[in-house]
C-alpha positions as YAML, in Angstrom:
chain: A
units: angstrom
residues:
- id: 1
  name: UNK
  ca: [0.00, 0.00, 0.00]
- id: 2
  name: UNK
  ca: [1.00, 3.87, -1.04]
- id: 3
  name: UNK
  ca: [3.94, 2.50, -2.87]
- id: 4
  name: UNK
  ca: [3.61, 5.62, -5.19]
- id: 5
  name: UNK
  ca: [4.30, 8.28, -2.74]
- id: 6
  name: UNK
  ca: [8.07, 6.25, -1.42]
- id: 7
  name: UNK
  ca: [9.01, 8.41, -4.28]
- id: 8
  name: UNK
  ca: [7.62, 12.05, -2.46]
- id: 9
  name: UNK
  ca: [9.41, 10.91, 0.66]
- id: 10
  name: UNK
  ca: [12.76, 12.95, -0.14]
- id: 11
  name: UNK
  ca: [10.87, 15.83, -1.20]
- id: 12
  name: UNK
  ca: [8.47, 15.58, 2.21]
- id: 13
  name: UNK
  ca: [11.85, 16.15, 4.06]
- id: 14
  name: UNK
  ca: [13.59, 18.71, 2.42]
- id: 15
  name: UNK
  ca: [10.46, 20.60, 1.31]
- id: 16
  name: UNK
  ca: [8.24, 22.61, 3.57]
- id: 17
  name: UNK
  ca: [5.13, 24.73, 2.96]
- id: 18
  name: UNK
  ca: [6.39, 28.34, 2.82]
- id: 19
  name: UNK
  ca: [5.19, 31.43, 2.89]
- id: 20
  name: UNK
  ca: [5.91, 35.29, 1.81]
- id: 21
  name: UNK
  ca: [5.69, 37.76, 4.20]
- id: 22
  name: UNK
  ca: [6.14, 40.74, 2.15]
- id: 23
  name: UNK
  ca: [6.71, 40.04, -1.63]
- id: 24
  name: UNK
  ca: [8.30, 42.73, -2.96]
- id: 25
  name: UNK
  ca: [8.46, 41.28, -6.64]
- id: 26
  name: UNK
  ca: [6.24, 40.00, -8.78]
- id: 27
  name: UNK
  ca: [6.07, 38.90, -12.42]
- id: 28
  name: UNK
  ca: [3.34, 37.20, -14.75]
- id: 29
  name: UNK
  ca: [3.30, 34.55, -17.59]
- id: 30
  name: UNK
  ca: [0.48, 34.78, -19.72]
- id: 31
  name: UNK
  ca: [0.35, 32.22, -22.71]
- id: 32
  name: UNK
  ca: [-2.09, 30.81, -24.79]
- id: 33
  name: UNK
  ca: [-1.30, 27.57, -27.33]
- id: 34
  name: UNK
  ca: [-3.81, 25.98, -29.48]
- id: 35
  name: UNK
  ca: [-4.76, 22.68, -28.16]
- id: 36
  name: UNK
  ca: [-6.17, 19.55, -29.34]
- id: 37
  name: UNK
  ca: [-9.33, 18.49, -26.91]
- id: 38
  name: UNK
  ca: [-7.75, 14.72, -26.51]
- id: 39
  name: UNK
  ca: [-4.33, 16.44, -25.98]
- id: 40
  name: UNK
  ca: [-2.22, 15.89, -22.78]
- id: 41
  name: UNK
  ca: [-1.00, 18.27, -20.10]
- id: 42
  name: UNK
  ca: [2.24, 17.61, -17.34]
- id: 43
  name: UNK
  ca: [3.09, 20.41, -14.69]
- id: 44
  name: UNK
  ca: [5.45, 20.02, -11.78]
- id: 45
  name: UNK
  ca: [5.08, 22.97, -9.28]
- id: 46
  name: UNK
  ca: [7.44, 23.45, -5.57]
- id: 47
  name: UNK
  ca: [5.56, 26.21, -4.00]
- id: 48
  name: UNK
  ca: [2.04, 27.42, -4.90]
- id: 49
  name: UNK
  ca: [-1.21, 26.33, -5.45]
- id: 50
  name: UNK
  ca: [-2.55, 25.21, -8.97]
- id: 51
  name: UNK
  ca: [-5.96, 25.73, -10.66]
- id: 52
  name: UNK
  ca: [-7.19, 23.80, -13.60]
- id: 53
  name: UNK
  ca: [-10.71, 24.37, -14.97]
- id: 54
  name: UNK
  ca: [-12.46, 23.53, -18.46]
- id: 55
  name: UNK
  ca: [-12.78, 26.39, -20.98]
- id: 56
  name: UNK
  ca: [-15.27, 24.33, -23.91]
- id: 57
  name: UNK
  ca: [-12.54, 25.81, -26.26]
- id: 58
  name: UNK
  ca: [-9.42, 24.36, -28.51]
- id: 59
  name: UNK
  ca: [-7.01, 26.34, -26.71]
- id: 60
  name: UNK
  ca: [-5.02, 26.43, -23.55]
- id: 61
  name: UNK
  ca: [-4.55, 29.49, -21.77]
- id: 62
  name: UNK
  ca: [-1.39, 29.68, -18.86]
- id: 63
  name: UNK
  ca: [-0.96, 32.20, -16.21]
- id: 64
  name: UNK
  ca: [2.25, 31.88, -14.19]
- id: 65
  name: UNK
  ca: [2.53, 34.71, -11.00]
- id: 66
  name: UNK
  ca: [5.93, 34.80, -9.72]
- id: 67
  name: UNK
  ca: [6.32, 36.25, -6.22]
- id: 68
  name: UNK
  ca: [9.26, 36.51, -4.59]
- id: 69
  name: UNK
  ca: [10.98, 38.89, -1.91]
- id: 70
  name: UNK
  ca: [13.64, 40.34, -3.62]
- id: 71
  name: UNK
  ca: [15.36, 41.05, -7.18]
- id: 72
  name: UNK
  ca: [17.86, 37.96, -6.59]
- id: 73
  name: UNK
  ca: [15.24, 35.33, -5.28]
- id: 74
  name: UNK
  ca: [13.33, 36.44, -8.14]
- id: 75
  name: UNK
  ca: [16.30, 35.67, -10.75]
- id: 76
  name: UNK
  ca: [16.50, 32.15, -9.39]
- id: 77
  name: UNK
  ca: [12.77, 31.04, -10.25]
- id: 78
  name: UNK
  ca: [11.94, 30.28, -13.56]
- id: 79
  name: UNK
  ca: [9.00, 28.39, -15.71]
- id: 80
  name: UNK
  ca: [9.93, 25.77, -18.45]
- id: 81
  name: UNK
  ca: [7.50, 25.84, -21.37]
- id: 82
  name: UNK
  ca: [7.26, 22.85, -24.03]
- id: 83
  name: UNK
  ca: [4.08, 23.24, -25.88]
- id: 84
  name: UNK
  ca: [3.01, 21.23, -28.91]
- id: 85
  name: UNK
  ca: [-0.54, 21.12, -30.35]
- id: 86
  name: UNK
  ca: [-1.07, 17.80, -28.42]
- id: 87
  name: UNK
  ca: [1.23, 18.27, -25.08]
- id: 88
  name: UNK
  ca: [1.72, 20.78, -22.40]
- id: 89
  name: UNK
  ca: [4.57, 20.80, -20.36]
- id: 90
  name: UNK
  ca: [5.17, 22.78, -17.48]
- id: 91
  name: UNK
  ca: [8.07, 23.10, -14.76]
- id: 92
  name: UNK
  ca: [8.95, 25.56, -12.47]
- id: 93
  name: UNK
  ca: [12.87, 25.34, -11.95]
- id: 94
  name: UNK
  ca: [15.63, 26.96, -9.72]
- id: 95
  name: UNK
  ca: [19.01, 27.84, -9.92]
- id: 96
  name: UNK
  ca: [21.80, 24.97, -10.53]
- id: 97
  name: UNK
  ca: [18.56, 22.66, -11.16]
- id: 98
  name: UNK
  ca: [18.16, 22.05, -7.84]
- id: 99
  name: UNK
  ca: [14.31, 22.39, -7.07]
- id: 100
  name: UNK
  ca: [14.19, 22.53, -3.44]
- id: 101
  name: UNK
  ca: [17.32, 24.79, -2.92]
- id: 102
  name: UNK
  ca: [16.54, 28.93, -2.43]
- id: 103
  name: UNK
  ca: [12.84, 28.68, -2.68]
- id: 104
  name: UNK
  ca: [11.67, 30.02, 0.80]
- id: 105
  name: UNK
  ca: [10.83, 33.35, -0.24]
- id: 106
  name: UNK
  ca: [9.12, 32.61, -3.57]
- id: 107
  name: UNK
  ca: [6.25, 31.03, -4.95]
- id: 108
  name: UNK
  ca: [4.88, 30.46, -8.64]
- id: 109
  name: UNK
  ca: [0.89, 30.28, -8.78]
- id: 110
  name: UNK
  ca: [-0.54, 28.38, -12.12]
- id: 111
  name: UNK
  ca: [-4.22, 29.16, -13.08]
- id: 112
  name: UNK
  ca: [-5.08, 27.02, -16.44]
- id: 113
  name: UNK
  ca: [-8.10, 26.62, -18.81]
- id: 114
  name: UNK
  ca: [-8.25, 24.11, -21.13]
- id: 115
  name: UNK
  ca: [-10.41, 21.89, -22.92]
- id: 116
  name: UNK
  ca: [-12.93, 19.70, -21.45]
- id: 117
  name: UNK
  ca: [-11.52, 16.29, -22.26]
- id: 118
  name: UNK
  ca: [-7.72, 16.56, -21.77]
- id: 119
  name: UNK
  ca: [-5.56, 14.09, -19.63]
- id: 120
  name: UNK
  ca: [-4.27, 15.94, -16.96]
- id: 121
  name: UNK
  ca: [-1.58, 12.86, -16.73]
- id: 122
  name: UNK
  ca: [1.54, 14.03, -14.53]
- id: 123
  name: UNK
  ca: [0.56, 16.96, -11.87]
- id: 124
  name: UNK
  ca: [3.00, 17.05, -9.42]
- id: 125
  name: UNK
  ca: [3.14, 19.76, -6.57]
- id: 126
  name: UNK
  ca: [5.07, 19.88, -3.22]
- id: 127
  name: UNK
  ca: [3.69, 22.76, -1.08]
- id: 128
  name: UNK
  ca: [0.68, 24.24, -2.49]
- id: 129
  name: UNK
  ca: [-3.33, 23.16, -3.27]
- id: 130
  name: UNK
  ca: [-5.06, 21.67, -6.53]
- id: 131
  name: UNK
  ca: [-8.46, 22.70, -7.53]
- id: 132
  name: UNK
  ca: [-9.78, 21.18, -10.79]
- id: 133
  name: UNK
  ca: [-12.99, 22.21, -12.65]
- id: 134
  name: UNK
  ca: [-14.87, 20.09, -14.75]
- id: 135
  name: UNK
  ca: [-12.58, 19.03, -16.43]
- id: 136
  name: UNK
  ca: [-13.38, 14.88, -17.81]
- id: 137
  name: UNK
  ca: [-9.82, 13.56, -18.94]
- id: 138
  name: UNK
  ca: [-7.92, 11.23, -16.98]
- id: 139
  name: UNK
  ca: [-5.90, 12.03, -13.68]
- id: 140
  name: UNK
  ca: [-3.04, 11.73, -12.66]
- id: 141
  name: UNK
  ca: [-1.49, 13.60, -9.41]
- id: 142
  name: UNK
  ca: [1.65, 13.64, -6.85]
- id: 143
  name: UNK
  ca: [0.81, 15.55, -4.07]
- id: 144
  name: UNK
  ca: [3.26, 16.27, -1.15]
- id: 145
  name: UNK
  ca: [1.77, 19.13, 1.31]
- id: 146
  name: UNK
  ca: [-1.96, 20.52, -0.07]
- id: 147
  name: UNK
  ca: [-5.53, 19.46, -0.68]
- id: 148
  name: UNK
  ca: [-6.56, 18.35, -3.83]
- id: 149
  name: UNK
  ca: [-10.61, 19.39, -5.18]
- id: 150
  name: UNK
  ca: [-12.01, 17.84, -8.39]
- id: 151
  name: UNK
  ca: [-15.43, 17.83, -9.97]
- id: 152
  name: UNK
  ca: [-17.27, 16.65, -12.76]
- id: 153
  name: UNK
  ca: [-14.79, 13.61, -13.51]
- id: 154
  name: UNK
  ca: [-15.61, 10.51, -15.73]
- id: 155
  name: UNK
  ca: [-12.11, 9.06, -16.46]
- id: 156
  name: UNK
  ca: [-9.19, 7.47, -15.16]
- id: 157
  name: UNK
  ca: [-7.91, 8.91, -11.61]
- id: 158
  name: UNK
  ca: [-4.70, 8.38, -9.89]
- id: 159
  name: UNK
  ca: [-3.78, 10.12, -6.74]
- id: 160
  name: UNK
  ca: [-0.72, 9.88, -4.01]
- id: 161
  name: UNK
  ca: [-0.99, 12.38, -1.38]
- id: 162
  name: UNK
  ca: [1.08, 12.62, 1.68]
- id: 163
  name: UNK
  ca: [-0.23, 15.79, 3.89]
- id: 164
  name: UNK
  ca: [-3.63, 17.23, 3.03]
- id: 165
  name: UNK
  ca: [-7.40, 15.80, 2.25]
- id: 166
  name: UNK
  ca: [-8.70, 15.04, -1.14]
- id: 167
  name: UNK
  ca: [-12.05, 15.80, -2.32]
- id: 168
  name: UNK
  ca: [-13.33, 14.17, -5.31]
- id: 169
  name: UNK
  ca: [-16.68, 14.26, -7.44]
- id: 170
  name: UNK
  ca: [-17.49, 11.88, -10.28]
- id: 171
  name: UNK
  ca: [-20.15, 13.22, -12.72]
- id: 172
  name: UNK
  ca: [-20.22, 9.54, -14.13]
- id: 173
  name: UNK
  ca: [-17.93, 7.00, -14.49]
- id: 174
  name: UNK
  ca: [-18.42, 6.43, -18.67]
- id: 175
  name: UNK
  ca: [-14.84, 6.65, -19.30]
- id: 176
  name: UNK
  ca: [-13.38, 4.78, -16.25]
- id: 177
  name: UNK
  ca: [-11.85, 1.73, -15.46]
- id: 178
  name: UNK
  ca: [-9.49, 2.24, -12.39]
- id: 179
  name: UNK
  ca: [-9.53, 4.48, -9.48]
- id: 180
  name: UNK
  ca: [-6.89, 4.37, -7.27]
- id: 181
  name: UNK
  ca: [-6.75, 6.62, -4.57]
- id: 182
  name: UNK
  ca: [-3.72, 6.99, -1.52]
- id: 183
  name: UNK
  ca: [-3.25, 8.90, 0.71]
- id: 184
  name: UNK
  ca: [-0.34, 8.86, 4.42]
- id: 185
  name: UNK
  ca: [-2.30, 12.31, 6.31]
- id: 186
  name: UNK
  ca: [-6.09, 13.57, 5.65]
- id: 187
  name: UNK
  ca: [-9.21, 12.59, 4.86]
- id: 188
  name: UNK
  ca: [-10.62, 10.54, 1.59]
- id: 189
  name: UNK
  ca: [-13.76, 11.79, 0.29]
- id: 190
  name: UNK
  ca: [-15.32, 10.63, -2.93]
- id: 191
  name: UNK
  ca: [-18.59, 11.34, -4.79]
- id: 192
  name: UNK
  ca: [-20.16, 8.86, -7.04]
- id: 193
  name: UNK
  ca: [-23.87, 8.82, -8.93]
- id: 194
  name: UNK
  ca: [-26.25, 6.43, -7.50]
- id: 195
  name: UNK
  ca: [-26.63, 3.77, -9.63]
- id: 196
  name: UNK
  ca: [-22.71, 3.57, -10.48]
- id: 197
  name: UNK
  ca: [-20.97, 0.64, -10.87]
- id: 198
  name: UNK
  ca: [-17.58, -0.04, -8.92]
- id: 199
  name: UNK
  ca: [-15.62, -2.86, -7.53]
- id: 200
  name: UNK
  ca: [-14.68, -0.92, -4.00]
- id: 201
  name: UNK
  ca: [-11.77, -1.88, -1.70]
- id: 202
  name: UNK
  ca: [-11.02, 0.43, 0.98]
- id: 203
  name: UNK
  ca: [-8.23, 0.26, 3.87]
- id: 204
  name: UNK
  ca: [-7.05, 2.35, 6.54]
- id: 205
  name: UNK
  ca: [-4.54, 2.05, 9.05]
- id: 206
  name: UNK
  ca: [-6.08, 4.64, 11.82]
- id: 207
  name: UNK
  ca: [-9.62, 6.13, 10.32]
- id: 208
  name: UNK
  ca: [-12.95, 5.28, 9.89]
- id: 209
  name: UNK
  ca: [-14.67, 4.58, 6.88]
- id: 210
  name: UNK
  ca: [-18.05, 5.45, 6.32]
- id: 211
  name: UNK
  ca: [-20.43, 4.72, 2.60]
- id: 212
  name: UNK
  ca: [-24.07, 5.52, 1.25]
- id: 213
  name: UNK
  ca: [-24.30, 2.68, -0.61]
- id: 214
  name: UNK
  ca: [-25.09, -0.05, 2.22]
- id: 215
  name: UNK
  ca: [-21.81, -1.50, 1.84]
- id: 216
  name: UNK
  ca: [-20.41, -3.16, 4.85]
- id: 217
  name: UNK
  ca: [-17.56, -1.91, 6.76]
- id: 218
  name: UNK
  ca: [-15.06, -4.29, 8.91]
- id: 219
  name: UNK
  ca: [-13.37, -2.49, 11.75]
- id: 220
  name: UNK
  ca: [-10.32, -3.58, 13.02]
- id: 221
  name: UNK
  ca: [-9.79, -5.48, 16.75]
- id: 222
  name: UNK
  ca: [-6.85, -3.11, 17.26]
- id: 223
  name: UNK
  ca: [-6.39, -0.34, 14.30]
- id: 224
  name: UNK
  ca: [-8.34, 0.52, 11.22]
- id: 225
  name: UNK
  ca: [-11.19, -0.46, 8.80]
- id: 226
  name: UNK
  ca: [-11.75, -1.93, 5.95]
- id: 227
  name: UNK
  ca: [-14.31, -2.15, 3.16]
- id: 228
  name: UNK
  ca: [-14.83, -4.27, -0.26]
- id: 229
  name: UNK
  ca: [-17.93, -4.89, -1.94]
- id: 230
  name: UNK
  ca: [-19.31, -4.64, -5.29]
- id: 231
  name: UNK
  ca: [-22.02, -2.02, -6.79]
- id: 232
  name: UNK
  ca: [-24.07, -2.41, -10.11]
- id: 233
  name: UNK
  ca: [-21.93, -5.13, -12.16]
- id: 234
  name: UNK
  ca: [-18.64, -3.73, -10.59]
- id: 235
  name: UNK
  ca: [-16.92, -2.58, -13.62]
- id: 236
  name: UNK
  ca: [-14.74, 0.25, -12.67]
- id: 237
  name: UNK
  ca: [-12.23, -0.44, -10.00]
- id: 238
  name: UNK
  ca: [-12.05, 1.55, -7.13]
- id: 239
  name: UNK
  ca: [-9.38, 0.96, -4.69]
- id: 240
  name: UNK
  ca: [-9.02, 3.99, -1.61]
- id: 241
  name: UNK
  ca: [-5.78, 3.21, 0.91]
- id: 242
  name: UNK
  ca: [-5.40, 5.82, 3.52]
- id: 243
  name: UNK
  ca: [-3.07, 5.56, 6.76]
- id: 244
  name: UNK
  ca: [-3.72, 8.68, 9.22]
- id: 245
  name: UNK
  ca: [-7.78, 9.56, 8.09]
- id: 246
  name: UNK
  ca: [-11.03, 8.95, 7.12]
- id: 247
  name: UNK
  ca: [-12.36, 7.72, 4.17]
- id: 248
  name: UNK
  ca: [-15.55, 8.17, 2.77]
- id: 249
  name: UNK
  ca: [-17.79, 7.38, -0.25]
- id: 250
  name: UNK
  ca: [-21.10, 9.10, -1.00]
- id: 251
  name: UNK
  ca: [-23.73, 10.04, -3.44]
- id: 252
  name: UNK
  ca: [-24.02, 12.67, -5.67]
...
């Protein structure tokens, strides 16, 4: 269980959420690329929090806001573009390509719109939040210290999270086959439609779990819960592993 986040470790211990005081600089990216609606988008962020909502449009529009707290911390921080018509790739980088060196006075916030249906298939933050608006593509997301909010899915979904809660909504579940969802700190809370159809296994270490669907739940003699059951004809795989929190699957 939560084999996916060994790989945050590192960055959990050398990485802490950070703030700015008084940010005395500040600089924006504003881009827009022409996108195809089955394209794919990758961003990697150390400090700040990351929106991502659905435009119904062909293009993809980036804002980048640098703050930092002086001239020189400023010089240090910089975003890495690749943009085809198909894939978005963006990175925020620091000096001598080491990402966790000289960023405690600076942050980069990402706002994005783009196309309903894109895979949002690497999103990897360290310090900061992740708020996602109907957007339908398939998820993929690394998530050190931060909560992560998502509506309106149908696809795919993969999530490690170390320190924060994750909120999730399924609109329906037409384009799904696996859910996997882990998490070390915070609660677990996903949103299906009635009448959907999921194969659920659900574990935690220290945390209840709690369902509207009637499923049963086997607490441990010691520590933790379980759950696994089967809903409609079970076709999408839903598997929810959480060690410190709750987990908890409802109804639309």
């Amino acid at each position: 269980m939560i084999t996916k986040l060994k790989k945050l470790v590192p960055a959990l211990l050398i990485a802490s959420a950070s703030g700015i005081a008084s940010a005395d600089i500040t600089d924006t990216i504003d881009k827009s690329y022409d996108f195809d609606a089955n394209g794919s988008i990758s961003l990697s962020n150390v400090n700040g929090d990351v929106s991502i909502s659905a435009c119904d449009c062909n293009q993809v529009r980036l804002v980048a806001t640098i703050t930092a707290s002086d001239q020189e911390t400023r010089d240090r921080v910089s975003v890495k573009i690749k943009a085809s018509n198909s894939r978005l790739s963006v990175k925020t980088k620091y000096e001598n390509n080491n990402d966790y060196k000289n960023n405690g006075h600076s942050k980069v916030v990402y706002q994005l719109s783009v196309p309903n249906e894109v895979a949002l298939d690497s999103i990897e933050l360290v310090n900061g939040d992740l708020k996602i608006e109907r957007v339908t593509g398939e998820l993929d997301v690394e998530l050190v210290n931060g909560d992560l909010e998502s509506d309106g899915m149908t696809s795919n979904t993969e999530v490690s999270l170390v320190n924060g809660d994750m909120n999730l909504t399924f609109a329906n579940l037409n384009n799904a086959k696996k859910i996997q969802l882990e998490s070390v700190n915070g609660a677990i809370t996903v949103r299906l439609p009635s009448d959907a159809s999921v194969d659920v296994s659900a574990e935690t270490v220290s945390g209840n779990i709690s369902n509207d669907f009637g499923l049963h739940v086997n607490k441990g003699k010691y520590v933790g819960s379980d759950m696994h059951g089967q809903l409609g004809d079970g076709s999408v795989s839903l598997s929810m592993d959480n060690v410190n929190g709750k987990i908890r699957l409802k109804t639309l």
